[in-house]
C-alpha positions as CSV (number, residue, x, y, z in Angstrom):
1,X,48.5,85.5,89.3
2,X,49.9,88.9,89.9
3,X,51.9,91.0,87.3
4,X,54.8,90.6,88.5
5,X,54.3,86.6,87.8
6,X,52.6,87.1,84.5
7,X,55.6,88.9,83.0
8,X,57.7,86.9,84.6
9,X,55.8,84.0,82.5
10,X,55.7,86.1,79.5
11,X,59.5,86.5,79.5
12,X,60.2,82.9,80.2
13,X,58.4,82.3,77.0
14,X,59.7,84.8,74.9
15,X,63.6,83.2,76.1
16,X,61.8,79.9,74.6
17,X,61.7,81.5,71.3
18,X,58.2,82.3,71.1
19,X,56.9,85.7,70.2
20,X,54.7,87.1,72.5
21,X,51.5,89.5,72.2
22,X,49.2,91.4,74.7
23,X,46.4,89.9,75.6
24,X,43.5,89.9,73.5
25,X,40.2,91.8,74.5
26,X,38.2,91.0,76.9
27,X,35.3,90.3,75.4
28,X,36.8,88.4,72.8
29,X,38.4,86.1,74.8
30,X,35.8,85.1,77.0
31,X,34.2,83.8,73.8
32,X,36.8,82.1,72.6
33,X,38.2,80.6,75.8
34,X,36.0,77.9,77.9
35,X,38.7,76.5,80.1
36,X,42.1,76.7,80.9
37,X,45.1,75.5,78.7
38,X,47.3,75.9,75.6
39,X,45.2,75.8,72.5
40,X,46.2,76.0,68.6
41,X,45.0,79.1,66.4
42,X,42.2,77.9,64.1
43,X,43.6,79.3,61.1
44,X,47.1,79.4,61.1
45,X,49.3,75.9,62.3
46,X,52.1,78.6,63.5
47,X,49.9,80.6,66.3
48,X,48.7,79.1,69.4
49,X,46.5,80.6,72.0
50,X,46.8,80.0,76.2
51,X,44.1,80.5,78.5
52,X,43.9,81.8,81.6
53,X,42.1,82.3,84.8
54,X,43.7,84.6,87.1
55,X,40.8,84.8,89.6
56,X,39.3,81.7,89.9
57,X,36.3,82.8,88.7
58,X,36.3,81.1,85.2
59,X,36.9,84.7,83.8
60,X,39.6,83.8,81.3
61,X,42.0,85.8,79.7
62,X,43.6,85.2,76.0
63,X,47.0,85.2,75.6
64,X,48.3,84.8,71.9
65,X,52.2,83.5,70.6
66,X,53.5,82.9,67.5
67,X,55.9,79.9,67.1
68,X,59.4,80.8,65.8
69,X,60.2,81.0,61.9
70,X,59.8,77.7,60.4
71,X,57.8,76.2,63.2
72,X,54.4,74.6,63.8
73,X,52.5,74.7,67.4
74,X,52.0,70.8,68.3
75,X,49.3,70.3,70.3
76,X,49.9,67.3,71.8
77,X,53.4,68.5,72.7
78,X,52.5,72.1,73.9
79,X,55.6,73.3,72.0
80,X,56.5,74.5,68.6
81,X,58.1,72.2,66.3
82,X,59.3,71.7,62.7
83,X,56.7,70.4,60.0
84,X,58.7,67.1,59.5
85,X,57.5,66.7,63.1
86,X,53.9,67.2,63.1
87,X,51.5,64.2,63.8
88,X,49.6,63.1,59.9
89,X,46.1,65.0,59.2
């Protein structure tokens, strides 16, 4: 995917209501990504992580969002929703 693309992707997102940041190192997300796809932070039910592979090459790059104010990433949804919402722990 070229820049032009990723932007475009990054904008589309940002029109969603979801906050946007750069991508994360790249040494750090090759750790933390394996595959492709949309995966939630660890830590915090509001942040969700996407992976990429631009090349092919299973060299992925991190991308990190942050769901809008009073919203929690669903996984199984791919989206951010409100807590009432989320599926039972």
């Amino acid at each position: 995917m070229n820049r032009t693309r990723r932007v475009a992707a990054a904008m589309l997102l940002a029109l969603a209501g979801l906050a946007y940041s750069a991508p994360a190192q790249a040494a750090a997300a090759s750790s933390a990504c394996t595959q492709e796809g949309f995966f939630p932070h660890p830590d915090d039910q509001s942040r969700f992580y996407r992976c990429v592979d631009f090349g092919g090459e299973e060299r992925f790059t991190r991308f990190d969002f942050q769901c809008g104010p009073g919203t929690l990433y669903h996984p199984e949804l791919i989206t951010c929703v409100h807590p009432w919402q989320m599926p039972p722990r």
